[in-house]
N, C-alpha and C positions, 0 to 999 in steps of 0.2 A: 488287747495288747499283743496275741500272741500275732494278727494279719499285721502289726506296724511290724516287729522284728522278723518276721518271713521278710516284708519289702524291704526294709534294710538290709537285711543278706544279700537280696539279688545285686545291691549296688556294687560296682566296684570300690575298692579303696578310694580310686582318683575322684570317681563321683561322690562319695563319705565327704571327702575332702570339700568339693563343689557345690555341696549340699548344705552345708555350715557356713559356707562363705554366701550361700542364695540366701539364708533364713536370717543373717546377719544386716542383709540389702534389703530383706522385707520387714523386718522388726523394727517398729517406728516407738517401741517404750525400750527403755535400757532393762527393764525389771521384769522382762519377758523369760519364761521359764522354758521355752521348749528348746532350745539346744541342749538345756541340760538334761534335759530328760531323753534326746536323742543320744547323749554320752553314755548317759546311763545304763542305753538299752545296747548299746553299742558294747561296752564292758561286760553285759549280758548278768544286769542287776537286776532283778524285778521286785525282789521283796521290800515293801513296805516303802515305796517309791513317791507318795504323799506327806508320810512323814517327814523322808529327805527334804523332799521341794518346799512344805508347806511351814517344817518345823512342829506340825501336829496334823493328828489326822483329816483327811478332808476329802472325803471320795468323790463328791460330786466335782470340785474344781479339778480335782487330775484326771476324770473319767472325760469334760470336756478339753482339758490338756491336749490328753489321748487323740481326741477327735480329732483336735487342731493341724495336732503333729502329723496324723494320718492324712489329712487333708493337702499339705502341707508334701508330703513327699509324692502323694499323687500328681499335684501341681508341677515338682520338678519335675517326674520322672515325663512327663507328657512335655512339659516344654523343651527335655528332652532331647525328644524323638519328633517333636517339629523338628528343631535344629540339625536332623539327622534326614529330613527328606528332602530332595532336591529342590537344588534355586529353583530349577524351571519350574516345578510341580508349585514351587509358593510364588512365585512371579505369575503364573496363569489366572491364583486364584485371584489376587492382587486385581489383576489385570478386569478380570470378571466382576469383581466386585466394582472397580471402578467406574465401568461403562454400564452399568445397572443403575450405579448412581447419577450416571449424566443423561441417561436414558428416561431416568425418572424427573429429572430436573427439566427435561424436553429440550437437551442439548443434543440432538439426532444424532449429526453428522460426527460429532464428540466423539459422542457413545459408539458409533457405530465402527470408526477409527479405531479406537481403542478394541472394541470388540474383534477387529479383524486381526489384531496384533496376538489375542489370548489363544482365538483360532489356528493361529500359524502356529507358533509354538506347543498348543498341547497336541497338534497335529504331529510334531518333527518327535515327539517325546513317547504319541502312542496312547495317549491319556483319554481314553473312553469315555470314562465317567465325567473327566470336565466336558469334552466337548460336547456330550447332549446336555448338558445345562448351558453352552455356549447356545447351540443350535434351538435351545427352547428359547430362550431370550430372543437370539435375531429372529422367530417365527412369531414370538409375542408382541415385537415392535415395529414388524413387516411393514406396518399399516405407515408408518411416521418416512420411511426410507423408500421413496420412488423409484431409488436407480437400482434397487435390489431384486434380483431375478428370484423370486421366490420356487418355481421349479426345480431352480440348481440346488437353494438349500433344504427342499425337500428331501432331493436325492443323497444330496451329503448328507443329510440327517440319517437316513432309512440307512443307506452305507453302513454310517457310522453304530447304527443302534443293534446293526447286524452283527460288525466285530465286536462291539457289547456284550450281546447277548452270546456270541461264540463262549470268550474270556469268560461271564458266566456260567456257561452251561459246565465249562470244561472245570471251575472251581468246584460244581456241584458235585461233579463224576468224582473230585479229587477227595471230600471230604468224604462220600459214601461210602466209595474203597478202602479210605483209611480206617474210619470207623469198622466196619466187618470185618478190615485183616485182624484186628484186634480180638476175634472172639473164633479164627482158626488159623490152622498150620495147615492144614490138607491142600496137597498142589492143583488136585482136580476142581475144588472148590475155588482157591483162589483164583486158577483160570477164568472161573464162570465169574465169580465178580467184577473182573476187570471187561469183560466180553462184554457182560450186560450191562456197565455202567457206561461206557463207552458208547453201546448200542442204546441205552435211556435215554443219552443226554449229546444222540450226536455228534460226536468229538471226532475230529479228526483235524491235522497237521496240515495247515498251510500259513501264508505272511502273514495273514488276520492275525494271529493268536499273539500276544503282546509278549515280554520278555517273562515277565512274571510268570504269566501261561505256558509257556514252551518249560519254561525252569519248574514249574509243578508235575508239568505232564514226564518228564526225564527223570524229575527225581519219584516219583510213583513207580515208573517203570524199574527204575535201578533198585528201588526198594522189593517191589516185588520179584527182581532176579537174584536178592539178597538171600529172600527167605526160600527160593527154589534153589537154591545153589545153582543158578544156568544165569552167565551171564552171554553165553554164546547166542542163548536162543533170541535173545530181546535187541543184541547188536544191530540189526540192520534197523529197526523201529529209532534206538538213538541217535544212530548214520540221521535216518533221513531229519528227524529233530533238529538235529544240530546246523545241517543243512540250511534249513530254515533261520534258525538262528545268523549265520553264516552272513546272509543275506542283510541283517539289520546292524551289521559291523559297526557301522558308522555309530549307531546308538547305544553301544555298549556303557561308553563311560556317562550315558544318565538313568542306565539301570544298574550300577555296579555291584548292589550286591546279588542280586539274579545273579549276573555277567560273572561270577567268579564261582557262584555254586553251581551253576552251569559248565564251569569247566572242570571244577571237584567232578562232580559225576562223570564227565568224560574219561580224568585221568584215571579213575575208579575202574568203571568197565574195561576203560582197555588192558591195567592190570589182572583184572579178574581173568580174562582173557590169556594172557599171559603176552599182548603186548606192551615189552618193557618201554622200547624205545617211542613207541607211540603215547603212551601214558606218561612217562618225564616230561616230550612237546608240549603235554598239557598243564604238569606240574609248572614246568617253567612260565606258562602262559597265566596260570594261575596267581603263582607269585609277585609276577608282574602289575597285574590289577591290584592285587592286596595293597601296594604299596602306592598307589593311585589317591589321590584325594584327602592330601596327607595322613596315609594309611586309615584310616577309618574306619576298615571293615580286616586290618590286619590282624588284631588279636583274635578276633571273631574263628576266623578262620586258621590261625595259627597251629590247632590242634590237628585239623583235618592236614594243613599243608604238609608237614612234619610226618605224618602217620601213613602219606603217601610216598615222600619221600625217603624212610626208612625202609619201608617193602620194598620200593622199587630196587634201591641200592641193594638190599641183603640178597635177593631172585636175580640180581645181575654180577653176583661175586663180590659184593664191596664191600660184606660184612660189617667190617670195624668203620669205616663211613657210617653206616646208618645205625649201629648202635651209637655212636657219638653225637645222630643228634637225636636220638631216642634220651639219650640219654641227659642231654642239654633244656629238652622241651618242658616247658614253666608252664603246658596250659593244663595238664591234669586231666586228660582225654584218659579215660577207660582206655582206649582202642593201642594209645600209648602204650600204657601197661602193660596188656595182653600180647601186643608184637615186638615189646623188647623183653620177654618171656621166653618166647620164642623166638626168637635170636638167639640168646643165651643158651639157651638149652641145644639149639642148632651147633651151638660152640662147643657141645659139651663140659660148659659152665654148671652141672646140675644144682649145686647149693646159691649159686647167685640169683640162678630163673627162680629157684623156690623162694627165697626169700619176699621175692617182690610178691609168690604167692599168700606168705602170714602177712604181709603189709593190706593185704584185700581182707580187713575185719567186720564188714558187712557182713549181711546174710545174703545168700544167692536169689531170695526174692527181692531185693533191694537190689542187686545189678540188673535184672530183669529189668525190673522197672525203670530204670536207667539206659541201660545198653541193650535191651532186646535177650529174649534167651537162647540164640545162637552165640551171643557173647558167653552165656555160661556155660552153654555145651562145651565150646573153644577151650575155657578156662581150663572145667573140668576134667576134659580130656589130657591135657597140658598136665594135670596133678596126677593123673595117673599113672604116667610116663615116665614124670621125675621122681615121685617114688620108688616107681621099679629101679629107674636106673640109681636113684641111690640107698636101695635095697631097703628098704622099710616095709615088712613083711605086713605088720597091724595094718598099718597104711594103707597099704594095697588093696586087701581085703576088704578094710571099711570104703575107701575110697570106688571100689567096682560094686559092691555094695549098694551104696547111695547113690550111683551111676545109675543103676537099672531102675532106682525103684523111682528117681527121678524123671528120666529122658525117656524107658524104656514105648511107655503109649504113644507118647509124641513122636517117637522116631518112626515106630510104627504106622501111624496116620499118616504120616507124608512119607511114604514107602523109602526109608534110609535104615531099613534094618542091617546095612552094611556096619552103620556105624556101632551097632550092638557084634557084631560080629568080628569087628577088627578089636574090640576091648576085650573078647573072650582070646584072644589069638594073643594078643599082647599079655596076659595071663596066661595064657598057656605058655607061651617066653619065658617069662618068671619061672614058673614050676619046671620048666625042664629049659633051659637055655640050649643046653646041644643039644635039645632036639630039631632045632630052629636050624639047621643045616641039609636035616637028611630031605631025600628026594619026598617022602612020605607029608614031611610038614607042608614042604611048599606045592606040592599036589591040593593037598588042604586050600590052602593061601589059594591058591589059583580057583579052585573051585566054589569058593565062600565069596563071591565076588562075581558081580554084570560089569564087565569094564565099558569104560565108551570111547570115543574117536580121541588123542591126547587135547586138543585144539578145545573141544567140549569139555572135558571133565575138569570141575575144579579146582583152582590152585590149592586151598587148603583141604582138600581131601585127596590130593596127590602129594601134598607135607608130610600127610600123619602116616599116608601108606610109606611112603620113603621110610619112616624109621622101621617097619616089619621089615624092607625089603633090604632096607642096611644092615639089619643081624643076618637077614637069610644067606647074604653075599659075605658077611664080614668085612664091611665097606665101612665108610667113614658117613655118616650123616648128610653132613652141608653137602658134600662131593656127590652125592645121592640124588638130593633132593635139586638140586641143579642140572641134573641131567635127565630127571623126569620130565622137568616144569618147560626145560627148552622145545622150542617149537622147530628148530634145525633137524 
C-alpha cells in the first residue's frame, strides 16, 4: 500500500482528477471498489481499510484490491507519457509497424512505400533507434524489392548505427559521471572522471549527437561547473555545444523538452558568469518555448524559469522586480526559497529572510538529498549572517558551531578553505564590530584570501564577500554587491 500512496503523490491534482475520470471509463461493474479506495488513500486513511470497503474484514479481497488499483495507476501514468511523446516519434512507429505488416502479407511495393515514408521522418526528427529497426527491415526484405540499391542502404545503415552508437556511448559516459559525482566533492577527482569517461567512451561534440545527447552532455558539464564553483572554466566547451545545437534550429520544436533545458543551462552559465544581458537572451528564449505546445513543459519548468529571472533582475538593480516574482512563484523550487532569502537580506529585511529560514523544517540531510549540499552550505551560511545582523548571540555560536563540524572536511577536500575562513572573520565582526574598520582587520581580510581574475570568481562567493567588505567600508550591501559582480 505504502508504493500505491508514493504514486499517488507524484500525480498532480489535475492528473488525481484524470485519473478518476480514466478508472470510471474502465470500470465496466457499477460495484467496483477501487475509486474508493483511491479516495481513501488520497485523504490518507489506511487504518482498517477492508472493513470500510468490505463492511467486515477481508484481507485477501483488498490485498488484490490493492493490486488492481496499483496496476491501474501504472496503466495511466504510462499512457500518460505516450501522450506526452511526439506525433512524429508515434507516427514512425505507426508507420513501421504498418509496412512490416504489408511486407509480411507480400505486398512489397506497399510495404516498401510506406517504409520509405517512416525513413524520411525519423530521419528529419534524428530517431536512431527507429531507423535501425527501419534499416533492418529494408535489409530483411531486400530480396523481394529489385529496384533497391542495397549498397546505399548498407551505407545508410552503417551511418546511421554510427550516430547510434555515438548517442550511446555518450549516455554511458553520462550515467558513469553521475554515478561517482555522488560519492566525491574533490575538484582533482572530479576532473579525472569526467577526462576518463569522456576518454572511455569516445565522446566528443559534433551534428551526430541528437538533441537529447548535446542537452545531457551540457547539463553534465554545467553540473560539474556547479560543484567546482567555475563556470568560467567550462564556457568555451558550452560555446562550442550550443553551436552544434544552433545548427539543428529547425528541429528544436520536436525536441522541446531538450530544447528548453538546453537553454536553462545556457541562461544559467552565462549568469554564473556574470553575463546579465546574455543570460535574459536566453531567459526570454526559454520562456518562449515553455509556452510552445500548448505549454506542456511550462509548469515543468516554471521553477527554473522564475529562479533565473529573479537573479538575473536583483545582479542587474531591479531588486523589487525579482522579489515580486520570487515571490509570486507557486512551483516550490528550493532554489526559490534560498534566492528570495537572499534578496531579503540584500535589502536588509533581516526578520523577513529569517523567517523563510524557520519555514525550512526539514532536516539539512533531507535538503541534501533534494537540493545538493551546496544548497545547504548557501542556506547555512545565509543563517549565520542573519543572526549576526539580528544580534542573536546563542545563535551565532550554535549556528558557527554546527558550521564547522558540518562542512568543515568537505570544504577542505575541494580546497575552499576560504569559506572556513570568511565565517571565522564574520565572527570576528560580531565580537568586535569597530574593529572591522581599522587598517589592522582589513590587512587580515586581504591576506586570508587567493583572490582570482573578477570575470573567474564566482557570483556567489563575491555576495557573501560583499557583506565583509560593506562593514569594512560602511557601505550599504546591495550598492556593494553590485559593483563587485559588474564586469565594467
Amino acid at each position: 500500500m505504502n508504493k500505491i500512496i508514493l504514486i499517488i503523490n507524484s500525480l498532480s491534482i489535475e492528473n488525481r482528477q484524470h485519473f478518476v475520470l480514466w478508472l470510471k471509463n474502465k470500470n465496466r461493474r457499477g460495484d467496483v471498489k477501487n475509486i474508493i479506495l483511491f479516495n481513501y488513500l488520497l485523504k490518507g486513511e489506511t487504518n482498517a481499510l477492508d472493513v470500510k470497503l468490505y463492511g467486515k474484514p477481508n484481507k485477501n479481497a483488498f490485498h488484490a484490491l490493492c493490486k488492481r488499483l496499483q496496476d491501474s495507476l501504472l496503466d495511466f501514468i504510462a499512457t500518460k507519457s505516450f501522450e506526452g511523446e511526439t506525433s512524429e516519434e508515434i507516427e514512425v512507429i505507426k508507420l513501421l509497424v504498418v509496412s512490416r505488416l504489408f511486407l509480411e502479407q507480400k505486398e512489397y511495393k506497399l510495404g516498401y512505400n510506406t517504409l520509405a515514408k517512416a525513413e524520411k521522418l525519423a530521419s528529419f526528427i534524428d530517431h536512431y533507434s527507429l531507423l535501425n529497426e527501419i534499416y533492418h527491415t529494408k535489409i530483411q526484405y531486400a530480396h523481394c524489392n529489385s529496384s533497391l540499391n542495397l549498397e546505399e542502404v548498407f551505407k545508410a545503415s552503417i551511418f546511421n548505427m554510427e550516430a547510434f552508437q555515438k548517442d550511446f556511448k555518450l549516455n554511458m559516459a553520462y550515467a558513469e559521471i553521475k554515478e561517482k559525482m555522488l560519492i566525491t566533492d574533490s575538484l582533482p577527482v572530479l576532473d579525472g572522471i569526467v577526462e576518463k569517461a569522456f576518454t572511455k567512451f569516445n565522446v566528443s561534440i559534433n551534428a551526430s549527437l541528437s538533441y537529447k545527447s548535446l542537452y545531457q552532455l551540457m547539463n553534465l558539464t554545467s553540473i560539474t561547473a556547479k560543484l567546482q564553483r567555475n563556470y568560467y572554466r567550462v564556457t568555451p566547451f558550452i560555446e562550442k555545444a550550443y553551436a552544434v545545437v544552433s545548427t539543428k534550429e529547425t528541429l528544436a520544436h520536436k525536441h522541446l523538452y531538450y530544447h528548453i533545458g538546453i537553454l536553462q543551462v545556457m541562461a544559467m552559465v552565462h549568469f554564473r558568469n556574470k553575463n546579465f544581458k546574455s543570460s535574459m537572451f536566453f531567459v526570454e528564449k526559454m520562456e518562449a518555448q515553455m509556452k510552445r505546445n500548448n505549454k506542456v513543459y511550462y509548469r515543468r519548468f516554471l521553477g527554473d524559469l522564475n529562479t533565473l529571472k529573479g537573479l538575473n533582475y536583483n545582479y542587474t538593480g531591479k531588486h523589487d522586480k525579482a522579489l515580486e516574482i520570487l515571490e509570486k512563484d507557486s512551483s516550490g523550487a528550493l532554489d526559490i526559497q534560498l534566492i528570495k532569502m537572499m534578496c531579503l537580506f540584500q535589502q536588509k529585511r533581516y526578520k523577513a529572510a529569517y523567517q523563510i529560514i524557520k519555514r525550512l523544517n526539514h532536516s539539512d540531510v533531507w535538503y541534501e538529498k533534494k537540493a545538493g549540499w551546496l544548497w545547504v552550505l548557501k542556506k547555512s551560511m545565509l543563517e549565520i549572517l542573519l543572526v549576526i545582523e539580528l544580534d542573536e548571540l546563542d545563535l551565532v555560536l550554535l549556528r558557527v558551531k554546527s558550521f564547522k563540524i558540518k562542512f568543515k572536511e568537505r570544504l577542505i577536500a575541494i580546497k575552499e578553505e576560504r569559506v572556513l575562513t570568511f565565517i571565522q572573520l564574520a565572527l570576528a565582526y560580531y565580537e568586535s564590530p569597530k574593529n572591522v574598520n581599522t587598517s589592522s582587520f582589513k590587512e587580515k581580510v586581504e591576506r586570508s584570501f587567493d583572490w582570482k581574475d573578477n570575470r573567474e570568481e564566482d557570483i556567489y562567493v563575491m555576495s557573501f564577500y560583499a557583506w565583509l567588505k560593506a562593514k569594512m567600508e560602511n557601505r550599504e550591501l546591495y550598492t556593494t554587491t553590485l559593483e563587485l559582480v559588474s564586469l565594467q
